[in-house]
KOLZA-29752 format. One line per field, with one value per residue: residue number from 1; x, y, z of N, C-alpha, C in turn. Coordinates in steps of 0.1 Angstrom, whole numbers. Layout:
BEGIN
nr NUM,...
n_c1 X,...
n_c2 Y,...
n_c3 Z,...
ca_c1 X,...
ca_c2 Y,...
ca_c3 Z,...
c_c1 X,...
c_c2 Y,...
c_c3 Z,...
This chain:
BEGIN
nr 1,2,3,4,5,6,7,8,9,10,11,12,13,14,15,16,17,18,19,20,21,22,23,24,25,26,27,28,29,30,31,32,33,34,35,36,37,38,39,40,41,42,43,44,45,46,47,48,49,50,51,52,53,54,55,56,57,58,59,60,61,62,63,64,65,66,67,68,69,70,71,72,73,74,75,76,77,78,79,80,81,82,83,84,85,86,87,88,89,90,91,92,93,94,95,96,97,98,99,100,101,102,103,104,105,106,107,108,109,110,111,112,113,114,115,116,117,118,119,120,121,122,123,124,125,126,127,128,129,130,131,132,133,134,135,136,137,138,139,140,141,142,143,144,145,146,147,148,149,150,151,152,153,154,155,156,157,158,159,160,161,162,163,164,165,166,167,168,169,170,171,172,173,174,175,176,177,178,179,180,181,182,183,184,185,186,187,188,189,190,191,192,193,194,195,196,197,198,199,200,201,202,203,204,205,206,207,208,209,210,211,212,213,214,215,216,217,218,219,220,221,222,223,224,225,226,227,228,229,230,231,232,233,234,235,236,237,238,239,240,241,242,243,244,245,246,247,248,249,250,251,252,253,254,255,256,257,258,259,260,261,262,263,264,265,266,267,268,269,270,271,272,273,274,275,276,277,278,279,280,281,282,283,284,285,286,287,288,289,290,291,292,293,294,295,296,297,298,299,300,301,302,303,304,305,306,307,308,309,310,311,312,313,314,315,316,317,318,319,320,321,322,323,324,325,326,327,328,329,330,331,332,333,334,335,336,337,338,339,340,341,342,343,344,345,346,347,348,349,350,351,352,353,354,355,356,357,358,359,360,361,362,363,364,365,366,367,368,369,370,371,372,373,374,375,376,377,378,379,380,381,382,383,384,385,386,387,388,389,390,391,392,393,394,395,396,397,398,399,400,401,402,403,404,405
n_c1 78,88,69,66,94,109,93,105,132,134,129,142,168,166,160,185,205,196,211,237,245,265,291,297,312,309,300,293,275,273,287,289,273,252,242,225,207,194,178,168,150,133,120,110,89,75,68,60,71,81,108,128,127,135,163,172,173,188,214,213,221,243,261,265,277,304,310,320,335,363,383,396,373,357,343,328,302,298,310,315,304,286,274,260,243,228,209,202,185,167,158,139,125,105,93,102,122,124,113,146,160,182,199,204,215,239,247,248,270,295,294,300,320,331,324,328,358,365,356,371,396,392,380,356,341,315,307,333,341,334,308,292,290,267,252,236,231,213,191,184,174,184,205,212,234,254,251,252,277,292,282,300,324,327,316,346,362,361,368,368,364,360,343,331,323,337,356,385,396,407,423,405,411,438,463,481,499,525,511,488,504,515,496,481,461,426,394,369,339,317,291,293,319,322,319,291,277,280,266,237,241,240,217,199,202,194,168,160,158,186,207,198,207,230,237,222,237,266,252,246,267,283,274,277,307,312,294,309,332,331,333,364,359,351,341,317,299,286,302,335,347,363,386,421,445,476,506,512,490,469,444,434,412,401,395,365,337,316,281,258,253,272,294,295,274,242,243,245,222,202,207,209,185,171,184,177,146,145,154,138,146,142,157,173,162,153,179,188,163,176,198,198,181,198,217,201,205,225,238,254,281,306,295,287,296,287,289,283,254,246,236,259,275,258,235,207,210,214,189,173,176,168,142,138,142,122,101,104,102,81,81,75,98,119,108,108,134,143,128,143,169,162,155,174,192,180,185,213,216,211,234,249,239,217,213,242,256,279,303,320,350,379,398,387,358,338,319,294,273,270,253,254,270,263,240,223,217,209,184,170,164,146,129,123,117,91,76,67,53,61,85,87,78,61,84,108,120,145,164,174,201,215,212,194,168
n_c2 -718,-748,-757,-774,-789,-775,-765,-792,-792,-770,-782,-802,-792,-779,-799,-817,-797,-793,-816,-815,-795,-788,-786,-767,-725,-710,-682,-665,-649,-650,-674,-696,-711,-690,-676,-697,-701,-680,-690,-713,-701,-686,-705,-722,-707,-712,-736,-739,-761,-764,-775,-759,-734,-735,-747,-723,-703,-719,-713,-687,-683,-700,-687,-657,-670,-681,-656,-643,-665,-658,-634,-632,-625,-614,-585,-580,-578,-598,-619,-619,-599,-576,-584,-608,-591,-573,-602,-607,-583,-584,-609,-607,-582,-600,-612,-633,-641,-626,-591,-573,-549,-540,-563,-549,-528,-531,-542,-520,-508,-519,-518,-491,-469,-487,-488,-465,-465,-483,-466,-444,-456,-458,-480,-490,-516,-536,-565,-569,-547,-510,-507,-525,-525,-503,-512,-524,-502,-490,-500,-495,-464,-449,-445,-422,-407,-421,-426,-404,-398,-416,-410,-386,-388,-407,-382,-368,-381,-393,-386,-365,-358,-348,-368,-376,-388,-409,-433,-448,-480,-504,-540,-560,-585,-586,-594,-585,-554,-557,-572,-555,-534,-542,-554,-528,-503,-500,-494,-501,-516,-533,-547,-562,-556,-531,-498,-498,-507,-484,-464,-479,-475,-450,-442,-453,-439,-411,-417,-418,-391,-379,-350,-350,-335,-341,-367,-371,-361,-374,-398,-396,-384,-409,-431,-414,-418,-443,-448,-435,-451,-480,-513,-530,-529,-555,-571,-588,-575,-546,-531,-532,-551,-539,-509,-506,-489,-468,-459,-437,-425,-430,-445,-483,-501,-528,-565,-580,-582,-607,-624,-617,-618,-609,-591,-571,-561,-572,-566,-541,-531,-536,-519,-494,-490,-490,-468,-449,-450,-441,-418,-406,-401,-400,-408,-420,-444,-450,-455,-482,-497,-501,-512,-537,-551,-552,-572,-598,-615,-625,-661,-681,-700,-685,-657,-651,-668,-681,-711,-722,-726,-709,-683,-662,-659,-674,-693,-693,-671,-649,-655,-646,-617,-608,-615,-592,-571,-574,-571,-539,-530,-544,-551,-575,-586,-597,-610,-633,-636,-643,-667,-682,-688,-697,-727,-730,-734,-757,-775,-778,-788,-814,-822,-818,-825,-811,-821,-830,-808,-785,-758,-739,-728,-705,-732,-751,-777,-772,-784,-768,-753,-727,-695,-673,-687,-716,-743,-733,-707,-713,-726,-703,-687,-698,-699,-676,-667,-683,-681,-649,-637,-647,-637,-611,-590,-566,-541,-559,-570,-603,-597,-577,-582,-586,-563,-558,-549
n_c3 384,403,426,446,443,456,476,490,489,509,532,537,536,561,579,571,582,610,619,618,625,646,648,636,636,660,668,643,619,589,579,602,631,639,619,610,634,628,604,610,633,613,597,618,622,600,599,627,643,673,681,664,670,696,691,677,696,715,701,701,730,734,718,732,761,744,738,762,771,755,746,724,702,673,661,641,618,599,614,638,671,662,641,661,681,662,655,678,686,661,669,691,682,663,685,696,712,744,747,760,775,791,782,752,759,767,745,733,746,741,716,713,703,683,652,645,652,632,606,608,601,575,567,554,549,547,554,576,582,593,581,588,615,615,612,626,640,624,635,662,685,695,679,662,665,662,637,627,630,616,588,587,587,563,545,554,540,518,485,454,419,384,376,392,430,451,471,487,500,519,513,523,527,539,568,582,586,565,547,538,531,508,495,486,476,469,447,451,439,452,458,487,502,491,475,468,489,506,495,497,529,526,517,535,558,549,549,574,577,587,579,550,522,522,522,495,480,483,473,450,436,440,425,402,394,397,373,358,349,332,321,304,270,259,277,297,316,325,348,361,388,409,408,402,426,418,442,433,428,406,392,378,354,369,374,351,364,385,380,403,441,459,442,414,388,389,419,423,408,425,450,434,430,449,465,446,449,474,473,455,430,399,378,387,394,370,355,368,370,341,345,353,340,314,325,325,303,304,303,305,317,311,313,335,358,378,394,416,441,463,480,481,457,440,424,438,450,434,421,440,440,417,426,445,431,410,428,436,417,394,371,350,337,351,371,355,355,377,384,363,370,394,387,378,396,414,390,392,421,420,410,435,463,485,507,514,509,484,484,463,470,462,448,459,466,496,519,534,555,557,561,540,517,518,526,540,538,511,522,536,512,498,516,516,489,485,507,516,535,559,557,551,565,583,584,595,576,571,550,550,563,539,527,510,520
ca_c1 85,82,69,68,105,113,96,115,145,137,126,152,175,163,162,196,215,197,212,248,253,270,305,298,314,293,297,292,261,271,291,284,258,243,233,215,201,180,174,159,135,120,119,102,73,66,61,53,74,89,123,136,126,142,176,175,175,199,225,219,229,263,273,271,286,314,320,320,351,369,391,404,365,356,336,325,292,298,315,314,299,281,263,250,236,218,203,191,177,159,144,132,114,95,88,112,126,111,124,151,163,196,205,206,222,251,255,254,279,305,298,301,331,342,319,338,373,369,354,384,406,390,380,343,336,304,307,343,343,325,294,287,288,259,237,229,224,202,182,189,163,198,221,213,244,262,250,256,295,294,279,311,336,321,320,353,371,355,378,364,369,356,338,319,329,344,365,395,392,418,425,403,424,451,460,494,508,531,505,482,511,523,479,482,443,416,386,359,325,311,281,299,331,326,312,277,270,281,251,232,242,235,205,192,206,189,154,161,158,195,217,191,214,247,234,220,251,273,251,247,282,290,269,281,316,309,287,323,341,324,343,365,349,346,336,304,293,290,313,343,347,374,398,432,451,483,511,509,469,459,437,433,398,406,388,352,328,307,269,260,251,286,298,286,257,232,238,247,215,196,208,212,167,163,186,162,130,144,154,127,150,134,167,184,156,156,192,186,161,180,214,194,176,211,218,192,209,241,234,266,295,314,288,280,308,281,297,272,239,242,234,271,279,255,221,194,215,211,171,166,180,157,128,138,140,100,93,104,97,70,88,78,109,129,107,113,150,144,124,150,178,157,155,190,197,172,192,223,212,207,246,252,225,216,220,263,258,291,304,332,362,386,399,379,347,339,307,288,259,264,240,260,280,259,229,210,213,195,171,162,166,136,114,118,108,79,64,72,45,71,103,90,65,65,96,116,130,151,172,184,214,220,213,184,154
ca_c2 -722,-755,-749,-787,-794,-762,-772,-804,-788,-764,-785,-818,-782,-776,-814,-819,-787,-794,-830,-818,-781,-784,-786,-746,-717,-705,-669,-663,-649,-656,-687,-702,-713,-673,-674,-711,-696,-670,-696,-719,-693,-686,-721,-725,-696,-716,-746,-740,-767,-755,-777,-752,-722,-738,-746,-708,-696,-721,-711,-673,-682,-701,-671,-654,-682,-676,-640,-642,-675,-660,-625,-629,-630,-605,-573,-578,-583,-613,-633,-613,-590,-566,-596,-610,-577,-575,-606,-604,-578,-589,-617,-595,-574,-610,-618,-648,-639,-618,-581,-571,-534,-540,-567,-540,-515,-543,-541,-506,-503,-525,-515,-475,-464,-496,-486,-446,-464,-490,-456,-432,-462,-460,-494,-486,-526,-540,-574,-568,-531,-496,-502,-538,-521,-493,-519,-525,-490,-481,-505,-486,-454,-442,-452,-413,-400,-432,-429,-388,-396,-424,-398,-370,-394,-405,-368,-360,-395,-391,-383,-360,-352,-346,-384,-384,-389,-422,-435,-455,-497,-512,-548,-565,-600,-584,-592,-577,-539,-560,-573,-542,-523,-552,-554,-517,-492,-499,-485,-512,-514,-541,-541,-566,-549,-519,-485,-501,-513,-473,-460,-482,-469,-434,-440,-456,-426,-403,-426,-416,-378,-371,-343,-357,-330,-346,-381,-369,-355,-386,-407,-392,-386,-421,-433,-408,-417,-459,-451,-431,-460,-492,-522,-532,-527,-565,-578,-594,-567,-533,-526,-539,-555,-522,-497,-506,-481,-473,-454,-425,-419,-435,-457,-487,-507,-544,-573,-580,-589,-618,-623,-622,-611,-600,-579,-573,-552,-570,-562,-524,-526,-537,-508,-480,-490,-486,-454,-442,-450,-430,-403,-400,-400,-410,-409,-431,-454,-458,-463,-491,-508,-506,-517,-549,-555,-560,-585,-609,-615,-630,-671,-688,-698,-676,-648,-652,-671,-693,-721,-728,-725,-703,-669,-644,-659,-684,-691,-690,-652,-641,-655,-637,-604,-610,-612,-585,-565,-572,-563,-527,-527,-546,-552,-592,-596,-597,-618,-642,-639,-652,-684,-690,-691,-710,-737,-736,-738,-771,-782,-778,-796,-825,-833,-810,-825,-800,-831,-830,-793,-775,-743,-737,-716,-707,-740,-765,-775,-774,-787,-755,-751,-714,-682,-665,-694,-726,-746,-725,-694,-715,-728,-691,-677,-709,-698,-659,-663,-694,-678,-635,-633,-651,-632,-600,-584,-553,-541,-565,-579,-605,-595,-563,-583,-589,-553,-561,-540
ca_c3 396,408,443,452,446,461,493,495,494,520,540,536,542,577,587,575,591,620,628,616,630,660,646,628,642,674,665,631,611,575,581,611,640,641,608,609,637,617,592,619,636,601,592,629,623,592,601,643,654,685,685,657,677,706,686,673,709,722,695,706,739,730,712,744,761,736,743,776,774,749,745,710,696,661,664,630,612,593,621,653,682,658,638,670,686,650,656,691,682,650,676,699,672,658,692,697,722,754,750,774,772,796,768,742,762,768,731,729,750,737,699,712,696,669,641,643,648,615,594,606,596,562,567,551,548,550,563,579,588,598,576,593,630,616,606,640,648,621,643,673,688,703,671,652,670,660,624,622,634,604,578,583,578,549,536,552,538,506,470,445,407,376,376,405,444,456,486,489,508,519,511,537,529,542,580,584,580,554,533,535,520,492,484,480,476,454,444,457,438,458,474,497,501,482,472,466,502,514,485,505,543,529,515,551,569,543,550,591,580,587,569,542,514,521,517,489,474,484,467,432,435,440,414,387,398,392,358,347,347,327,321,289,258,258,293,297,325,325,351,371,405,414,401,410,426,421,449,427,428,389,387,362,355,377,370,353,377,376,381,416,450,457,435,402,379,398,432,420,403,434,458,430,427,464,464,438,456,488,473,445,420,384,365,388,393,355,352,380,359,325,344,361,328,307,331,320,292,309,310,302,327,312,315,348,364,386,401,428,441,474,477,480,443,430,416,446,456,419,423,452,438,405,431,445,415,406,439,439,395,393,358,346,331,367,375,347,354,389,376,353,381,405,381,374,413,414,386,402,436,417,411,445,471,496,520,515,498,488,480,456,479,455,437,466,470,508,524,539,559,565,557,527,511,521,526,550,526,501,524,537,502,486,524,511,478,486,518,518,544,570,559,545,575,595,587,603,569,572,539,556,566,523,521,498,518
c_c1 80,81,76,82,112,112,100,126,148,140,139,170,178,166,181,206,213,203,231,257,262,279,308,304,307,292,303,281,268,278,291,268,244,232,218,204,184,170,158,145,126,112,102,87,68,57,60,54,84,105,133,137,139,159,183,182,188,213,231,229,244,270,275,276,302,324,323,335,359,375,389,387,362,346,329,309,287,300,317,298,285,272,252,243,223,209,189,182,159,150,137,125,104,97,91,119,123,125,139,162,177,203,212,216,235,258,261,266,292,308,297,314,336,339,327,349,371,367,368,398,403,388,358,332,326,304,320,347,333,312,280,283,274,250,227,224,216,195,176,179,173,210,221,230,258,262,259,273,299,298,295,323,335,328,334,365,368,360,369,373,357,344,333,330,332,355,372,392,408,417,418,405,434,450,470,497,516,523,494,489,514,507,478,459,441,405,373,346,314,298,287,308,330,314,292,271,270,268,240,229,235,223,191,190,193,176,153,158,171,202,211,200,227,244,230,232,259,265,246,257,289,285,275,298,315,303,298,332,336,337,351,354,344,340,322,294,295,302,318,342,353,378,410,439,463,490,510,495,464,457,438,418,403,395,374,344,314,291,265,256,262,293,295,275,247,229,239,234,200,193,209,193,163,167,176,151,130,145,146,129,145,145,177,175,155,168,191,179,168,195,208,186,189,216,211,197,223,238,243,275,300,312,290,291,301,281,285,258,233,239,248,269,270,239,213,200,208,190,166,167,170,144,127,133,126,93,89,102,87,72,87,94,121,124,106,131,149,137,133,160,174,153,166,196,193,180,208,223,207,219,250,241,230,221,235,263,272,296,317,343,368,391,391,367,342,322,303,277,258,250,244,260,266,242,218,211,206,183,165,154,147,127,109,109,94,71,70,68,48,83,101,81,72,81,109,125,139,165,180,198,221,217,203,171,162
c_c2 -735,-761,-762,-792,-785,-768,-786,-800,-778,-775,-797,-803,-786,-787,-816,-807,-787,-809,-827,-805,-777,-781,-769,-736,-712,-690,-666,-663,-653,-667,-698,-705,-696,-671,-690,-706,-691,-683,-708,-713,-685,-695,-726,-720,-703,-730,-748,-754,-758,-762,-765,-740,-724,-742,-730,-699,-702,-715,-695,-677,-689,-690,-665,-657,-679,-667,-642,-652,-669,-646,-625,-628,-614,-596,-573,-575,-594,-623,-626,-604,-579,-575,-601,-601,-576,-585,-612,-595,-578,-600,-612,-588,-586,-612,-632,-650,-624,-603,-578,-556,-535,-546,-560,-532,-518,-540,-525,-499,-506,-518,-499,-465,-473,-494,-476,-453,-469,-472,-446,-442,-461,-472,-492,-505,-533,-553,-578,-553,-520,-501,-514,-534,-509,-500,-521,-513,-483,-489,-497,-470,-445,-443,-436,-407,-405,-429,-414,-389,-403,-414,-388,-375,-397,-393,-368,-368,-390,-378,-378,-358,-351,-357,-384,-382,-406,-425,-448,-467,-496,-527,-556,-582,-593,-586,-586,-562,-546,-563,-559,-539,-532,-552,-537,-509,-499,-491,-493,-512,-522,-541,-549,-561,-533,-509,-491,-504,-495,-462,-464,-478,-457,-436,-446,-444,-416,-408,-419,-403,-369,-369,-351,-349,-335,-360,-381,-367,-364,-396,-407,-389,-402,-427,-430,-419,-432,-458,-445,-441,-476,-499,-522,-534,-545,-574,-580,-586,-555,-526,-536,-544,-539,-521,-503,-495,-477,-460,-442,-417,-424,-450,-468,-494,-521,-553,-574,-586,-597,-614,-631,-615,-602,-588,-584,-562,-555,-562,-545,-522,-526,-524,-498,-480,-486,-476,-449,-444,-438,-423,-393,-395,-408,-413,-420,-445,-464,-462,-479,-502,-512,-517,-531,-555,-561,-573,-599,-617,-627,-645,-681,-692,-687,-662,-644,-657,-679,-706,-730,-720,-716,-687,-660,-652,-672,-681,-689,-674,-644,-637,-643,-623,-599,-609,-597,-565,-564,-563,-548,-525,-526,-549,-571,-594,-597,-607,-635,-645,-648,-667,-689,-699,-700,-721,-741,-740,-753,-779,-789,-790,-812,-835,-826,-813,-816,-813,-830,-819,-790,-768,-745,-727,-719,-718,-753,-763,-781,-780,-774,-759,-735,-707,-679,-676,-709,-729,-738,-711,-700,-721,-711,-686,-684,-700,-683,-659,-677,-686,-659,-633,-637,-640,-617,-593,-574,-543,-545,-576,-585,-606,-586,-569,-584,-570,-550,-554,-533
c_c3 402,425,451,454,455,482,502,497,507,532,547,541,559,582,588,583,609,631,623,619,635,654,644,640,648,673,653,618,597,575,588,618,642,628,603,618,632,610,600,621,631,601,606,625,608,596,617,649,661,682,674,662,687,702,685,684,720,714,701,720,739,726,723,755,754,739,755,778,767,746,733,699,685,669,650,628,610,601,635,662,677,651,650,680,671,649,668,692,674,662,685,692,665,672,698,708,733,750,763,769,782,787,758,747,767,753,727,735,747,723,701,702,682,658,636,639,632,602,595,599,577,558,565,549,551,563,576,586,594,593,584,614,624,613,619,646,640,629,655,674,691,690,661,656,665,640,616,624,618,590,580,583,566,541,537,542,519,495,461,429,397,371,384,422,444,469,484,496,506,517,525,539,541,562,589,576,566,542,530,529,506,487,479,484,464,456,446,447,446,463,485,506,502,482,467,477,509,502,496,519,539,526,530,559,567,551,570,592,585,575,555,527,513,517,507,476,470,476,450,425,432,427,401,389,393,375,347,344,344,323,308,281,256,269,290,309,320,337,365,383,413,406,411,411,427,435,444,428,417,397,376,367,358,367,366,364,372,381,396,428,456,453,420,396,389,412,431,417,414,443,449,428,441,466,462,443,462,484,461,436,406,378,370,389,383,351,361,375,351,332,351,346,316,314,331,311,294,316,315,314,325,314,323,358,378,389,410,433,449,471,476,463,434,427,429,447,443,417,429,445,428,413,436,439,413,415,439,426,391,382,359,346,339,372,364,350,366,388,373,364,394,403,377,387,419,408,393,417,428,416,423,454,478,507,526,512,500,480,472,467,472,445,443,463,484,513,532,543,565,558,543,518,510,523,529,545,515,505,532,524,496,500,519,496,476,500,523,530,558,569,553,556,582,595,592,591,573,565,544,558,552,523,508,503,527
């Protein structure tokens, strides 16, 4: 790993985002000013200059600035009300900003009911739905009531058969009753989206000591239910992005899925190894290795389907997941995969400077400086895996929002 170019790029990161921010959406953790934010008041505690603290903290307050001007503003994760409660938070737990217990109890009162409504809608979506409002309340001393309502939808939402358990998504493109119904049900695997990020919730829950048998249940279920359905006999993954569903109830196997933080083997194989920790499962733990270990393997474009360098779908995200991986393995050959890709991401940034950086969307390439997509997800991603001892401490990970600890 070569540390020295690494910390040029962080660093030439941080300089440039911070002389070109303003323009970014003022409430919005993976796209916007919320998520630079974060990125900042790492960035800050590494290198203890204050103006990046002091950016970090001004950006919080525009966001609430924001809410306060604005009616029509998200309740999301990704880009609203439930992201920035998550972060106020998170700074208040590193000491970034002074506690304040009315604050909190502001958020808890707004986000009281929206987590319940998105899950009775069957709107289980991580960054867009139910699972993105719980993130904040596994935070929460007061969020078990919030989490235990979560949990029995779950169960009661939750499709059985001979394959395992699973649950229905809706199209969370869709922004009209018309296109919901013309996008139709699928079968999600995602961890973004999909049945891989709700593995994850339960295995939190479980970790909190509630209904620890039903989370249990739900998530060996879900598992079996993904491991029944592997991709075409020739796909380059073991298994699909979704199942498409049709008006009838059958299934078919959708598209392969690429190599990725998104959706994909990796990120499945990420959360099905931290399942397995919590619940002290050996059999899934080892499937967890073996299904992150085939992935090594996968270098090619066409393998992989890595375009770009950020973390939802490109090389530093894949790195990070590869570090990950060692972390809870302890398995070299994870952490050889993550070298490999953090040299392919260096490479990359050479015809892609981080200076102009930009992201592939669909057939463009856009200039980004968000969290997910953009600059300041590969300058977090280079401070996480070059300095742990800033971004991995006390519990207060700042991955939790990737769903990675």
């Amino acid at each position: 790993m070569n540390t020295a170019i690494l910390e040029l790029i962080l660093n030439t990161s941080a300089e440039t985002i911070r002389q070109k921010y303003n323009d970014q959406a003022p409430l919005s953790l993976m796209s916007g000013k919320l998520g630079i934010a974060l990125f900042f008041a790492h960035y800050y505690e590494l290198t203890k200059q204050d103006e990046y603290l002091n950016l970090a903290v001004e950006i919080i307050e525009q966001s609430f600035e924001y809410i306060s001007g604005n009616d029509g503003h998200s309740d999301t994760f990704a880009s609203g009300v439930s992201g920035l409660a998550w972060v106020v938070n998170h700074f208040m737990q590193k000491g970034w900003i002074e506690k304040d217990a009315e604050i909190l109890e502001q958020f808890d009162d707004y986000l009281e009911n929206i987590g319940s409504h998105y899950f009775s809608k069957g709107n289980y979506d991580y960054l867009h739905g139910g699972i993105g409002i719980m993130l904040y309340w596994l935070e929460r001393e007061k969020g078990e009531k919030h989490l235990l309502s979560a949990l029995n939808l779950l169960e009661e939402q939750a499709l059985q058969n001979d394959k395992g358990i699973y649950w229905l998504s809706t199209n969370f493109r869709a922004k009209t009753q018309e296109e919901l119904e013309a996008a139709g049900k699928e079968i999600n695997f995602g961890l973004s989206h999909g049945m891989t990020s709700i593995i994850y919730f339960l295995s939190k829950i479980h970790k909190k000591g509630i209904h620890q048998d039903t989370c249990r249940r739900l998530i060996i279920g879900a598992v079996k239910f993904i491991r029944s359905h592997p991709s075409e006999k020739d796909a380059p993954c073991e298994y699909p992005c979704a199942l498409n569903v049709s008006k009838t109830g059958d299934y078919t196997t959708g598209s392969p899925s690429r190599l990725a933080w998104c959706y994909g083997d990796l990120g499945m194989a990420i959360i099905f190894l931290q399942a397995g920790l919590q619940l002290q499962d050996t059999t899934l733990i080892n499937y967890a290795k073996t299904l992150g270990l085939k992935t090594i393997h996968r270098k090619s474009y066409e393998k992989t389907l890595l375009r770009d360098a950020g973390i939802c779908h490109g090389m530093f995200g894949v790195a990070l997941i590869y570090k990950k991986l060692f972390k809870y393995s302890e398995c070299s050959d994870f952490e050889g995969a993550a070298n490999y890709w953090i040299e392919q991401g260096i490479q990359h940034l050479k015809t892609n400077p981080i200076e102009t950086y930009k992201s592939k969307h669909a057939d463009t390439w856009v200039e980004d400086m968000g969290l997910l997509t953009g600059s300041a997800g590969i300058g977090m991603s280079i401070l996480d895996m070059l300095h742990p001892e800033i971004t991995q401490t006390d519990g207060t990970n700042w991955d939790r929002i990737l769903l990675l600890s």
